[in-house]
C-alpha positions as CSV (number, residue, x, y, z in Angstrom):
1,X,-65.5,-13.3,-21.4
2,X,-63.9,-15.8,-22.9
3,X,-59.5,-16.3,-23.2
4,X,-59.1,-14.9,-27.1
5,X,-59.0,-18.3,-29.7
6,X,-58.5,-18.7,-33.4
7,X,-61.1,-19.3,-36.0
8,X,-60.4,-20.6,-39.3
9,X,-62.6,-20.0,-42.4
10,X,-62.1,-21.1,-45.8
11,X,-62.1,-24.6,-47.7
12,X,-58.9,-26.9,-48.4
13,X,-55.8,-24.9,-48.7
14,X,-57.3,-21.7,-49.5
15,X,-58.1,-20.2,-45.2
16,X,-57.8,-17.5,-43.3
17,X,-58.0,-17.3,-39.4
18,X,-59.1,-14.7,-37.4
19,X,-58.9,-14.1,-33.3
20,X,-61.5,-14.1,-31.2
21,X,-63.6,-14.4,-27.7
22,X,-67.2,-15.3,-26.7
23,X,-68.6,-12.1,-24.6
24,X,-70.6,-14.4,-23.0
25,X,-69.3,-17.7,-22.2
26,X,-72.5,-19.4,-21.5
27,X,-74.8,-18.4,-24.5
28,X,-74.4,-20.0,-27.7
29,X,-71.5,-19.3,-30.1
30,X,-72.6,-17.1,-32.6
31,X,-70.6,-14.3,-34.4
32,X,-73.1,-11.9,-32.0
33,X,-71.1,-13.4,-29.1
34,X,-67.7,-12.8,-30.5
35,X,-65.3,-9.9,-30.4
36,X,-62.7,-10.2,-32.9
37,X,-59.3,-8.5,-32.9
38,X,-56.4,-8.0,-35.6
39,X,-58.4,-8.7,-38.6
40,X,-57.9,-11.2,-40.5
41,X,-54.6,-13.5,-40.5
42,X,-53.3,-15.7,-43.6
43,X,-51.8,-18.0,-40.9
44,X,-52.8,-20.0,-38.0
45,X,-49.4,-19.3,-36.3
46,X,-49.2,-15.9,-36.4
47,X,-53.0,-15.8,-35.7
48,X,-52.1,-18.2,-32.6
49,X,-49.2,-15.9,-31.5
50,X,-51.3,-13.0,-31.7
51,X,-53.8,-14.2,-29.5
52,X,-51.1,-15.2,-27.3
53,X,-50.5,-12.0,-25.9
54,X,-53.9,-10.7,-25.8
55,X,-54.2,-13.9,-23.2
56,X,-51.3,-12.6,-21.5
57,X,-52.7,-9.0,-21.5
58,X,-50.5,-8.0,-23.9
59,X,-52.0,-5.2,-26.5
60,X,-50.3,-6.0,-30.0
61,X,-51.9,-3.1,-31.6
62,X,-50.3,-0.5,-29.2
63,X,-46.9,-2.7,-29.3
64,X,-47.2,-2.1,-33.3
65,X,-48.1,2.0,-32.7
66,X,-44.9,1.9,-30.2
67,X,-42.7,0.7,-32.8
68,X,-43.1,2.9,-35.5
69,X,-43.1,5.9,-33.5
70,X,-39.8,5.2,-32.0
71,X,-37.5,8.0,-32.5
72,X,-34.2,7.5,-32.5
73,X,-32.4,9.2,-29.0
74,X,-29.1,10.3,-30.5
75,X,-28.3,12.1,-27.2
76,X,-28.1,15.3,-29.3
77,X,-30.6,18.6,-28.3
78,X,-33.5,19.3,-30.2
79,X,-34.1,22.6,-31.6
80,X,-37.1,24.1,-32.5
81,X,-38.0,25.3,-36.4
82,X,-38.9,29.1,-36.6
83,X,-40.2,29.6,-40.1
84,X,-39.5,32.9,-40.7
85,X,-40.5,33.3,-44.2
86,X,-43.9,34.3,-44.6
87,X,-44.6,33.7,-47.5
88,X,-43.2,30.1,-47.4
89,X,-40.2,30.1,-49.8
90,X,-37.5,28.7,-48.4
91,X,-34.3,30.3,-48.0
């Protein structure tokens, strides 16, 4: 496979880019040879950085999932939640 590139589409002002590697570098370039990741990007920079660190084996997606399930460590126990109330009406 390919290292992961942008592609542009669009006319004048109005583009969007998207990132993307041939599977297989020597047949033709055809959207049957591509694997796209990230969707779609309304710039070429962040499109660029994107496919930055998929070159360097970086995994945006999973640095994105990481990031909103970060709980904050307050250094303070957990304790668990008994629901008691069978019926569900709280205290």
């Amino acid at each position: 496979m390919s290292k992961w590139r942008v592609s542009s589409n669009g006319w004048g002002e109005d583009k969007t880019y998207q990132v993307y590697r041939r599977i297989d570098v020597n047949a033709t370039d055809h959207s049957g040879n591509r694997e796209n990741r990230g969707g779609v990007f309304d710039s070429k920079a962040e499109a660029q950085a994107y496919a930055d660190k998929l070159n360097a084996g970086i995994d945006p997606e999973a640095e994105e999932e990481a990031e909103t399930e970060t709980i904050e460590d307050t250094g303070a126990p957990l304790e668990p939640y008994i629901d008691d109330d069978e019926e569900g009406d709280e205290p």
